[in-house]
C-alpha positions in Angstrom: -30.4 -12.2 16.3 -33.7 -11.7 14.1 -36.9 -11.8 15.8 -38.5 -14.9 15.0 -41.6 -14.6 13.2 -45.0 -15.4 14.2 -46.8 -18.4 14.1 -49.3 -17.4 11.1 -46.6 -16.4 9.3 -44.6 -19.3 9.5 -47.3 -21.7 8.6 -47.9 -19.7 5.8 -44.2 -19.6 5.3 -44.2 -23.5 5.3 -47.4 -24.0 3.1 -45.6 -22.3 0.6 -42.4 -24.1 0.6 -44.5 -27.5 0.5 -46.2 -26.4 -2.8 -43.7 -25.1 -4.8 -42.0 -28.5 -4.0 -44.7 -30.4 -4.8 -44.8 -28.4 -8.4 -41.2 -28.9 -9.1 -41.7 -32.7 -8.1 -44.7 -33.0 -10.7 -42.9 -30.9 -13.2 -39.5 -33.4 -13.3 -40.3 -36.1 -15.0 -42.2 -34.3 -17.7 -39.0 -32.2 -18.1 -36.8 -35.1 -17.5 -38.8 -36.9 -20.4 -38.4 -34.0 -22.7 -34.8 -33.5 -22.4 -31.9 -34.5 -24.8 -29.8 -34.9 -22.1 -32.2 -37.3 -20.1 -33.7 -39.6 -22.4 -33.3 -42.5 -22.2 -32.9 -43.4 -18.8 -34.1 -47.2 -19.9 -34.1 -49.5 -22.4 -36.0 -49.3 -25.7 -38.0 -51.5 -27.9 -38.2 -51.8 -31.3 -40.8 -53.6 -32.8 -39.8 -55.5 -36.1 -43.3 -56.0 -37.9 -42.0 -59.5 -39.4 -40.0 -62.8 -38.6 -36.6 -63.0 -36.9 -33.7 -64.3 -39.6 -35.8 -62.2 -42.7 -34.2 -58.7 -44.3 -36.1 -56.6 -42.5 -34.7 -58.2 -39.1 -31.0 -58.4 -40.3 -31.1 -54.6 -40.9 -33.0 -53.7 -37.7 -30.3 -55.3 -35.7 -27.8 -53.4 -37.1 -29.2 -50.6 -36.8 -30.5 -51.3 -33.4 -26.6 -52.3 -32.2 -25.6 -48.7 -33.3 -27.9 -46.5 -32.2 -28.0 -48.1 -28.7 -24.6 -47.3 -28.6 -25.0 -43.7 -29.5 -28.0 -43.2 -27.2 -26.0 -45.0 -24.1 -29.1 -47.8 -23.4 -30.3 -51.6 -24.7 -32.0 -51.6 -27.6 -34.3 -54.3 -27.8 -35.3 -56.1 -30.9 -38.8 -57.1 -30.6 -40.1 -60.1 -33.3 -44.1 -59.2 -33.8 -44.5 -60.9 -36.4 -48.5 -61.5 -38.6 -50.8 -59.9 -40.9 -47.8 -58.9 -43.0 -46.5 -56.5 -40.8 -49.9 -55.6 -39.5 -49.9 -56.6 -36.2 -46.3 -55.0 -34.7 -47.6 -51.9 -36.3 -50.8 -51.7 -34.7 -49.0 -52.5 -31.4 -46.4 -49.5 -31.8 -49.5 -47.2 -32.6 -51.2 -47.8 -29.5 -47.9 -47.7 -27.4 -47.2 -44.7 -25.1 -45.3 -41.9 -27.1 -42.1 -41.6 -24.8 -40.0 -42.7 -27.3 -39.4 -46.0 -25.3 -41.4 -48.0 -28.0 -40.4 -47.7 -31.6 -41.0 -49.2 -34.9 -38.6 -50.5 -37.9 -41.4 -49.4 -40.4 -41.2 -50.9 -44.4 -43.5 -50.2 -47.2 -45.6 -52.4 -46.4 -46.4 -51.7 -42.7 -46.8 -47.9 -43.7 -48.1 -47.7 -47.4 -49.4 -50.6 -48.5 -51.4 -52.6 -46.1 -53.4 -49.4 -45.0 -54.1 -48.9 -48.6 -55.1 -52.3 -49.6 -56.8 -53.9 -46.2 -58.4 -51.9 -43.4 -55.9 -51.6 -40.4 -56.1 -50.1 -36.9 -53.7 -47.6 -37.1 -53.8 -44.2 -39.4 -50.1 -44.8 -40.7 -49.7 -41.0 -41.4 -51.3 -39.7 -38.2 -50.5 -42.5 -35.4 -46.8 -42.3 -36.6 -43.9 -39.4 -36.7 -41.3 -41.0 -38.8 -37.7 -40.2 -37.4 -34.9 -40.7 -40.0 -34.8 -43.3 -43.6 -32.9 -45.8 -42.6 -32.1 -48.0 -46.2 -33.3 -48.3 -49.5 -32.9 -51.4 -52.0 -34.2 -50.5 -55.5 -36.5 -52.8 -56.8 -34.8 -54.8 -59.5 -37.1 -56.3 -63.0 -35.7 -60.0 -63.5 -36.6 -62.3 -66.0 -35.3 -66.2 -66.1 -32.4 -66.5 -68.1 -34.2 -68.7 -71.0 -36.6 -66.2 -71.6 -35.5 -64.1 -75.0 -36.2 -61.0 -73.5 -33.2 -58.5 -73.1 -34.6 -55.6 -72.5 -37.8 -53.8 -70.8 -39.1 -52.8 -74.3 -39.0 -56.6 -75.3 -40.8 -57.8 -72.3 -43.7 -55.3 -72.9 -43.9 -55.9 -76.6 -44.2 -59.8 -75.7 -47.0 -59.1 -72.8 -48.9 -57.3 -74.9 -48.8 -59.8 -78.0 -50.2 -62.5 -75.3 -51.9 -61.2 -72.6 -51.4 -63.1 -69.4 -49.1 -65.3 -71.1 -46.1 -64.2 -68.6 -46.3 -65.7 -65.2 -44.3 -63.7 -62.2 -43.8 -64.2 -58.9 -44.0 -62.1 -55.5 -43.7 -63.0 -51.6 -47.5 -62.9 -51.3 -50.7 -60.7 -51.9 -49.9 -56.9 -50.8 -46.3 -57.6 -50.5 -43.5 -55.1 -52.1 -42.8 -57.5 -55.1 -46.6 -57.9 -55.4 -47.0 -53.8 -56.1 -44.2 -53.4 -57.8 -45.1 -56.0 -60.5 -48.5 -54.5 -60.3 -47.2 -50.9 -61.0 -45.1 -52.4 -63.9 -48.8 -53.8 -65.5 -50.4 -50.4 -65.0 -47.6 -47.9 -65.7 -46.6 -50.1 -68.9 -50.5 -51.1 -69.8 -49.6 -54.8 -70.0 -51.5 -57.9 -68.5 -49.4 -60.6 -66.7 -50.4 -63.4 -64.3 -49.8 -63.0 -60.6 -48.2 -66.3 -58.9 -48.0 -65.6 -55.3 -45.8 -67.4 -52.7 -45.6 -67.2 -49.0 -42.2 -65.9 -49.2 -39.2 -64.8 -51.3 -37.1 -67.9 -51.4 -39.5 -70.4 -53.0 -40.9 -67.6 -56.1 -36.7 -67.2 -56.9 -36.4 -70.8 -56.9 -39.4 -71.1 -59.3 -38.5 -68.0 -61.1 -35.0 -69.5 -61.6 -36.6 -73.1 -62.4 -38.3 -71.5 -65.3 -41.9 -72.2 -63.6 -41.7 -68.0 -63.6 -40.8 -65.8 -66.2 -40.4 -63.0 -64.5 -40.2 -61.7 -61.1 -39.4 -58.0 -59.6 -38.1 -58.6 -56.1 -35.7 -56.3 -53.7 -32.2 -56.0 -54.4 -30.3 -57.5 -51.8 -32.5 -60.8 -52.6 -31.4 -61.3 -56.4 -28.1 -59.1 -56.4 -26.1 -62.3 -56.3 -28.1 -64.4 -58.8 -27.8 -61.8 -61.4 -24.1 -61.0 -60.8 -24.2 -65.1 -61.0 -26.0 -65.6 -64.6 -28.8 -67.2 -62.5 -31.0 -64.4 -63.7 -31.3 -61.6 -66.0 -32.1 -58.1 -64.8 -33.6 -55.6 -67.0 -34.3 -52.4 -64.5 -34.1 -51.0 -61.2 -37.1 -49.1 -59.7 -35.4 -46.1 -58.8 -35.0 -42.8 -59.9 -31.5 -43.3 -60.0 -29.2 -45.8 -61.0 -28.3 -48.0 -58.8 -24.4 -48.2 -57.5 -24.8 -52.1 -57.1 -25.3 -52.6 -61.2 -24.7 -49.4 -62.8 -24.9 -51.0 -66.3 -28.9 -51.3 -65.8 -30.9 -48.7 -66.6 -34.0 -47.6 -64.6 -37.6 -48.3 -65.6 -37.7 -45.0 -66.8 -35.1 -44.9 -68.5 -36.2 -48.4 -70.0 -39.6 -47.0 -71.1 -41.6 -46.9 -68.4 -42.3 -43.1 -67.5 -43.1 -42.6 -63.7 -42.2 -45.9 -62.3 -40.4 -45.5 -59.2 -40.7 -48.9 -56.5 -38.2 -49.1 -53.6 -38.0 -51.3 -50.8 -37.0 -48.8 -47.7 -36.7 -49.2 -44.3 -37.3 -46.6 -41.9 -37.5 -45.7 -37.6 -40.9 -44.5 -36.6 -42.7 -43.2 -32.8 -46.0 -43.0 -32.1 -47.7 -39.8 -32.7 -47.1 -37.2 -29.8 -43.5 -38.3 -28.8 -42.0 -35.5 -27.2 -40.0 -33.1 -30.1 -37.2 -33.1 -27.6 -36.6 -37.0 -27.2 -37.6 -36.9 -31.3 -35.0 -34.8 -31.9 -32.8 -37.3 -29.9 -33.7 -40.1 -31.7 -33.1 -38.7 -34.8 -29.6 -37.4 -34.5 -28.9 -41.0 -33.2 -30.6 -42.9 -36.3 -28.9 -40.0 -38.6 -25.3 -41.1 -36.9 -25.8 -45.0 -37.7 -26.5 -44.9 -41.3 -22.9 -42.9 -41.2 -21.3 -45.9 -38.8 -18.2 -47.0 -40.8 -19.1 -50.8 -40.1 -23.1 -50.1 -40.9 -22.1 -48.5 -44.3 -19.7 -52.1 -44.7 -22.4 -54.7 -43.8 -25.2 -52.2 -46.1 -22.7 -52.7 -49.0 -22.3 -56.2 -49.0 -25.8 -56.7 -48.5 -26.8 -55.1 -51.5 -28.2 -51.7 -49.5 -27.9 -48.0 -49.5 -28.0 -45.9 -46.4 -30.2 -42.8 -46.1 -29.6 -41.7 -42.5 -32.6 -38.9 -44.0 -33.7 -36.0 -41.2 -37.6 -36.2 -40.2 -38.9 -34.0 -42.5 -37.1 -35.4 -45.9 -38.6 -39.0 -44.8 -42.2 -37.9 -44.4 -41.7 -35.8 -47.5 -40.3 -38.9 -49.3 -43.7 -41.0 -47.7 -46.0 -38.5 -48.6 -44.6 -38.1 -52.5 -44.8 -41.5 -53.0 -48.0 -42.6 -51.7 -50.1 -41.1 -54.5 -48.7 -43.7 -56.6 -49.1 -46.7 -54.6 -52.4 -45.7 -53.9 -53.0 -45.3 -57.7 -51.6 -48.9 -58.6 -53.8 -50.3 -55.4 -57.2 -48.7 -57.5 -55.9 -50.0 -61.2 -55.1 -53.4 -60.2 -57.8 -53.9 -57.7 -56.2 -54.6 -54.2 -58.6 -52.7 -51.9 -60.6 -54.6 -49.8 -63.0 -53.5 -47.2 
C-alpha cells in the first residue's frame, strides 16, 4: 500500500483539481459555441425585415424549412416589419452574435436605406453576410399602348419631353424606386416618379395606362409579360436572364453600366463565431442546391446563388459604389 500523503499536500492536491475544473467548466460553452458539431443546440430566429405574405417572406420560408433541416433545429421566421426594412435590421444588429439571431437581408435593408436615410446600424460592419441566397433581375416594362419597343425608343422619347413619362415604384427608397432612378442617371433622361405604398397597386396602374413605365422585380411582372399584359424591354443584369432569354440586358440595350438586381441574402451580426459561421454557411450553401428549393425558385421567377461568404460580400461591396452614385445624382440622401 502507498503511504498516504500528508495533509498539506493533499489540500494542495485538492485545490488543484477544483481549479482546473473550474477552467474546463468556464471554457465549455465558449468551445461548445464555437463548434460545428455543437451549434445549434436551440432554435434560431430569422428576422424578415418586412410583412408576412410579401416576396421577401415567401423566399425566407423556404429557405428557412431547408436549412433547419440541415442544421437539425426550428428555424423561426420572425415578421419585423417598418421603416422599410429598417427596423428588423436594426434589431439583428444589436442582437448577440451566436448565430442564434439572423437576418434575411435585401437591398434595401443593406444598401439602400443606409445610403439614403440615417440608420442605426453600419450595414457593412454590424453585419457578416453568410451565403446569396436569390437574385431576380430587375425587369424595364412599359404598358402595352405605349409605342415604345425597344430601350433606345424609350430614351429618345424621354429626352424629346422631359418628364413627360410617368413610372411607378413600391415607394421612396424602394428597389423599383433606384432602379428607375439609375435608368434616369445612367441613360441622362428625366421621368416623373409616381410612388405607391406597394407593388400591386403601381402594376395595376402601370397596366391601366395611368403609368407608362415601371421597372419592378422579376418574379412580380414575369407572368404579365409572358401574358401580353406588359411589354418588357430589359433586364438589369449582367447576364441574360433564363426566365426571358429573348430580352436583352440594359447594357446590351444601350445603357452602359446598368446593373439593378433584387437579391436576397442570410446575414449574423458582426463577431459571430467563424466556427458556427462556417456552419451556417455550408447549410445556406446546401439549400439553394435543395431539389424542391431550386423547383419552387423556378416557378417563382428566381435564381438561386447558394454564393460562399466571401463572393457575397464581394458581390455587396462591387455594387454599392453604384447605388451610392445613383442616391447623389437623383437626390435621395437625407440627414
Amino acid at each position: 500500500m502507498c503511504p498516504r500523503p500528508p495533509a498539506s499536500r493533499r489540500r494542495a492536491l485538492l485545490a488543484t483539481m477544483l481549479a482546473a475544473a473550474a477552467s474546463l467548466c468556464l471554457a465549455t460553452p465558449t468551445q461548445a459555441a464555437d463548434s460545428p458539431l455543437q451549434f445549434p443546440t436551440h432554435p434560431i430566429h430569422l428576422v424578415v425585415p418586412f410583412s408576412a405574405g410579401g416576396g421577401t417572406d415567401i423566399l425566407a420560408r423556404l429557405f428557412a424549412k431547408s436549412i433547419s433541416q440541415t442544421l437539425g433545429q426550428p428555424v423561426v421566421v420572425d415578421n419585423i416589419a417598418g421603416a422599410g426594412g429598417i427596423i428588423g435590421a436594426q434589431q439583428v444588429a444589436r442582437a448577440a452574435a451566436d448565430g442564434y439571431t439572423l437576418m434575411f437581408g435585401t437591398p434595401g435593408t443593406v444598401q439602400i436605406n443606409p445610403a439614403i436615410k440615417p440608420v442605426q446600424y453600419d450595414p457593412y460592419k454590424d453585419f457578416t453576410p453568410i451565403s446569396q441566397f436569390s437574385d431576380s433581375p430587375m425587369v424595364l416594362v412599359v404598358n402595352g399602348q405605349t409605342p415604345w419597343k425597344s430601350v433606345p425608343e424609350l430614351i429618345e422619347a424621354a429626352r424629346a419631353k422631359p418628364g413627360s413619362i410617368n413610372y411607378g415604384s413600391a415607394g421612396i427608397g424602394s428597389i423599383s424606386h433606384l432602379s428607375a432612378e439609375m435608368f434616369e442617371f445612367l441613360a441622362d433622361v428625366k421621368m416623373t416618379h409616381v410612388p405607391y405604398r406597394g407593388t400591386s397597386q403601381a402594376i395595376t396602374d402601370l397596366r391601366a395606362g395611368v403609368l407608362q413605365l415601371e421597372i419592378e422585380n422579376m418574379p412580380a411582372v414575369l407572368e404579365l409579360i409572358k401574358a401580353g399584359q406588359v411589354r418588357a424591354l430589359a433586364v438589369g443584369a449582367d447576364q441574360r436572364s433564363p426566365f426571358l432569354p429573348d430580352l436583352p440586358t440594359m447594357e446590351q440595350a444601350g445603357v452602359p453600366g446598368y446593373r439593378s438586381t433584387s437579391w436576397t441574402g442570410l446575414f449574423a451580426p458582426a463577431g459571430t463565431p467563424p466556427a458556427v459561421m462556417e456552419r451556417l454557411e455550408l447549410a445556406a450553401v446546401a439549400a439553394a442546391r435543395d431539389p424542391d428549393i431550386l423547383k419552387a425558385l423556378q416557378e417563382l421567377g428566381t435564381q438561386a446563388i447558394g454564393s460562399r461568404s466571401a463572393a457575397f460580400r464581394s458581390m455587396l461591396e462591387s455594387s454599392q459604389p453604384l447605388i451610392d452614385k445613383t442616391v447623389k445624382a437623383a437626390g435621395l440622401a437625407t440627414d
